[in-house]
C-alpha positions in Angstrom: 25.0 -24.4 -1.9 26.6 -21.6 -0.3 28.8 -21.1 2.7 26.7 -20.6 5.3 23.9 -22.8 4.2 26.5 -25.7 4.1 26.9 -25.2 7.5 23.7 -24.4 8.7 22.7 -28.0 6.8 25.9 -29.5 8.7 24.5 -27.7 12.1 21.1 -29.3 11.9 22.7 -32.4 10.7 24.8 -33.4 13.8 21.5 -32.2 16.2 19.5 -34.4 14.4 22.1 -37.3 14.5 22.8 -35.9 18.2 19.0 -35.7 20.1 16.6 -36.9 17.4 12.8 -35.6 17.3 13.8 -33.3 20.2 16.3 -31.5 18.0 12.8 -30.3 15.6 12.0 -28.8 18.7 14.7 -26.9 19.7 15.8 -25.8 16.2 11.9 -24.6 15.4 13.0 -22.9 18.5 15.5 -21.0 17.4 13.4 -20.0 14.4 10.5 -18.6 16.1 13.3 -17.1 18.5 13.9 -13.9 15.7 17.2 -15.8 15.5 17.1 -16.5 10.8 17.6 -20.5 10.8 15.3 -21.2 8.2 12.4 -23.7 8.8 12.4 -24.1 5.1 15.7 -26.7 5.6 15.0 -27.6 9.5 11.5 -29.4 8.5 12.1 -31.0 5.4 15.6 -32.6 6.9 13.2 -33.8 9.2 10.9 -35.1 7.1 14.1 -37.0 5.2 16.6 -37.9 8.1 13.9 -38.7 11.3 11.3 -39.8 9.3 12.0 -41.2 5.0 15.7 -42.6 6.4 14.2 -44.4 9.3 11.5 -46.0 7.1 8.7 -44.4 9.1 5.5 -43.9 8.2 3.6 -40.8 7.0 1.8 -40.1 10.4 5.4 -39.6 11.5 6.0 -37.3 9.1 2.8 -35.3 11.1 4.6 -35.8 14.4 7.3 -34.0 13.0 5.0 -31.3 12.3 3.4 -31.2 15.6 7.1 -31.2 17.0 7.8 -28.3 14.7 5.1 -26.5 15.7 5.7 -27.0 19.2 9.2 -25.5 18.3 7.4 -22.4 17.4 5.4 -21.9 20.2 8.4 -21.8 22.7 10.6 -19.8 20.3 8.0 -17.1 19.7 7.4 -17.4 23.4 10.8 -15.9 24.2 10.5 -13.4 21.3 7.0 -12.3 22.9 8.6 -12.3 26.5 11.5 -9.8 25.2 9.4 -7.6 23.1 6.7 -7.2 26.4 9.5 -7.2 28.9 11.9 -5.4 27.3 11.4 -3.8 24.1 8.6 -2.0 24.9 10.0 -0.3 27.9 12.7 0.9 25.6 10.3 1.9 22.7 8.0 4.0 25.5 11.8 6.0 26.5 13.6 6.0 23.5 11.5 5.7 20.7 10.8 9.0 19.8 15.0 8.9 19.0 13.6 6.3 15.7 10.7 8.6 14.6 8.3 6.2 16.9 5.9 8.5 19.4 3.8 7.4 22.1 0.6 7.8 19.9 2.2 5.2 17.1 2.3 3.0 20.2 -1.2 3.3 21.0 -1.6 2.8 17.1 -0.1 0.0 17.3 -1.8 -1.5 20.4 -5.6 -0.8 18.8 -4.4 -2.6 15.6 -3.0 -5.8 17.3 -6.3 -5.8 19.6 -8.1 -5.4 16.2 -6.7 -7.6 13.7 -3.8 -9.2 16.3 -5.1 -12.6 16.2 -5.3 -12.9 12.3 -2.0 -11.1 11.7 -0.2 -13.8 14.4 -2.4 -17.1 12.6 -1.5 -16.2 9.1 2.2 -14.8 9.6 3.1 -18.2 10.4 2.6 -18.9 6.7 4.8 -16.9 5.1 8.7 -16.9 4.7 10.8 -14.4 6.8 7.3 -12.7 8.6 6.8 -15.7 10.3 9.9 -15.7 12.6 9.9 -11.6 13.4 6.1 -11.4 14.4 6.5 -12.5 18.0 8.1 -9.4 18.8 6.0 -6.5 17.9 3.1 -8.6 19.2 5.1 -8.9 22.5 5.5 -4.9 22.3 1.4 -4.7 21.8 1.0 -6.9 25.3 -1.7 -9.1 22.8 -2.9 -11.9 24.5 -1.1 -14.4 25.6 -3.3 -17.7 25.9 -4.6 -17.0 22.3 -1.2 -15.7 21.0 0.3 -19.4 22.4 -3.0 -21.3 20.7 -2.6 -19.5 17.5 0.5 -19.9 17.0 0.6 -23.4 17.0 -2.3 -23.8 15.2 -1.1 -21.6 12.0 3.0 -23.1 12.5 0.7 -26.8 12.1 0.1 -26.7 8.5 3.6 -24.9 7.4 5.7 -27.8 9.4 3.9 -30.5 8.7 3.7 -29.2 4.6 8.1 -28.5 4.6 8.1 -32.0 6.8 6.2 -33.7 4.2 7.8 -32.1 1.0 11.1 -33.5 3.0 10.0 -37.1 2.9 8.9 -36.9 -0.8 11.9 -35.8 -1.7 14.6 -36.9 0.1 18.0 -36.3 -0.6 16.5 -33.6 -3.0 15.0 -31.6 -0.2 17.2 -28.6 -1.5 14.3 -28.3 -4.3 12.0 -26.9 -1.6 14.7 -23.4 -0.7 14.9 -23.1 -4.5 11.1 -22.9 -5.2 10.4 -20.4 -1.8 13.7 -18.4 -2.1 12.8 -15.9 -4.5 9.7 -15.1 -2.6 11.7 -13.9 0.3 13.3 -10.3 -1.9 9.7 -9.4 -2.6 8.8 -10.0 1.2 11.2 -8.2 2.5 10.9 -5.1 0.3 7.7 -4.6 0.9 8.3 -4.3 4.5 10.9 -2.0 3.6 9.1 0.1 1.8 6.2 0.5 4.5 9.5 1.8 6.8 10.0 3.9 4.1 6.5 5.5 4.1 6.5 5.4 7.7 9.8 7.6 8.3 8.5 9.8 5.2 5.5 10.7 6.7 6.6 11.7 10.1 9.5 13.5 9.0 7.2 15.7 6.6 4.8 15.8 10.0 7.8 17.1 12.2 8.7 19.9 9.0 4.7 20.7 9.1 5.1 21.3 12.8 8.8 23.6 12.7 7.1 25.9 9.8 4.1 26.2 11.7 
C-alpha cells in the first residue's frame, strides 16, 4: 500500500472509530464533493469495521449503503450548488479563454435536458465519473428534485455492493482497490481523449474562420 493510501486508510480509520455510521456520511460526502477519497476503501471499511467487527447483521451492511448513498446526495449537492452558482457564471465570461463558446453551453444544456437523467443515474456506477458528474450537471441548471432522487437511487447499489464486499472480506477488503484499479487508466483516458477531440476540432474551426 502506498503513501497516501496508508493514510487515507488511517484517515477513515480514526472517523470511523471517532463518529461511527455518521462518519459513512460525511466521508461519501467528501466523495461526491469532486474532492478523490475513493468510495472503493470508504464503503468496504464500513462494511468491515461498523458492520463484520461489530458482529452485525447483513441488513446493516444495507444501512451502510443507504448511509453511503445519503453521503452522495449531500456531496454532489455542493458540487451541483458550485457548478450552478459559480462555475457557470465563470464559463458564460471566461470560457471562450478554454476554447468553450456560448453555443457549447447551449450544447451542453440540450444534452443534459436530453439524456441528463441517465448520464446522472448511471455515472454513479462507475469509478472516478461518479465523483466529477455533479458539476457539469450543476453548470447545465438540470433539475434539481430529480438530480437529488437520482442520485441516491444509482449511489444505492454501488454502496451497498463495496459495503457488502467489505463484510465478506474483512481484513482483506484491499482485494476490492486491486480488482477496480486498473479500470480507472482506461476511464480516464477516454475522457481525455474526448478533450482531445474537443480542443482539435475547435482549433481547426477558429483556423477555418482566420483563412476565410
Amino acid at each position: 500500500m502506498g503513501t497516501i493510501e496508508a493514510q487515507i486508510l488511517a484517515f477513515i480509520n480514526e472517523v470511523y472509530n471517532s463518529i461511527g455510521w455518521t462518519g459513512v456520511v460525511v466521508l461519501m460526502a467528501i466523495e461526491s464533493a469532486c474532492i478523490p477519497l475513493p468510495s472503493e476503501v470508504i464503503m468496504p471499511l464500513a462494511g468491515w469495521m461498523l458492520v463484520r467487527e461489530n458482529e452485525l447483521g447483513l441488513s446493516s451492511v444495507v444501512l451502510a449503503g443507504v448511509f453511503g448513498a445519503l453521503g452522495c446526495v449531500v456531496g454532489s449537492l455542493v458540487a451541483y450548488v458550485v457548478g450552478a452558482w459559480g462555475g457557470r457564471p465563470l464559463v458564460e465570461r471566461y470560457g471562450r479563454y478554454v476554447l468553450i463558446s456560448p453555443h457549447d453551453l447551449q450544447r451542453a444544456d440540450a444534452w443534459f435536458a436530453r439524456y441528463g437523467d441517465w448520464a446522472v443515474f448511471f455515472s454513479r456506477l462507475l469509478p472516478v465519473v461518479r465523483t466529477f458528474i455533479s458539476f457539469p450537471a450543476g453548470i447545465a441548471r438540470t433539475n434539481l428534485p430529480r438530480f437529488i432522487v437520482l442520485t441516491f437511487l444509482g449511489s444505492l447499489p454501488w454502496t451497498v455492493a463495496l459495503a457488502y464486499a467489505g463484510y465478506v472480506l474483512g481484513e482483506h477488503w484491499e482485494t476490492i482497490r486491486e480488482v477496480m484499479r486498473p479500470f480507472d487508466i482506461p476511464i480516464i483516458l477516454f475522457f481525455v481523449v474526448l478533450v482531445a477531440i474537443y480542443v482539435y476540432r475547435h482549433l481547426r474551426k477558429s483556423q477555418s474562420i482566420s483563412l476565410d
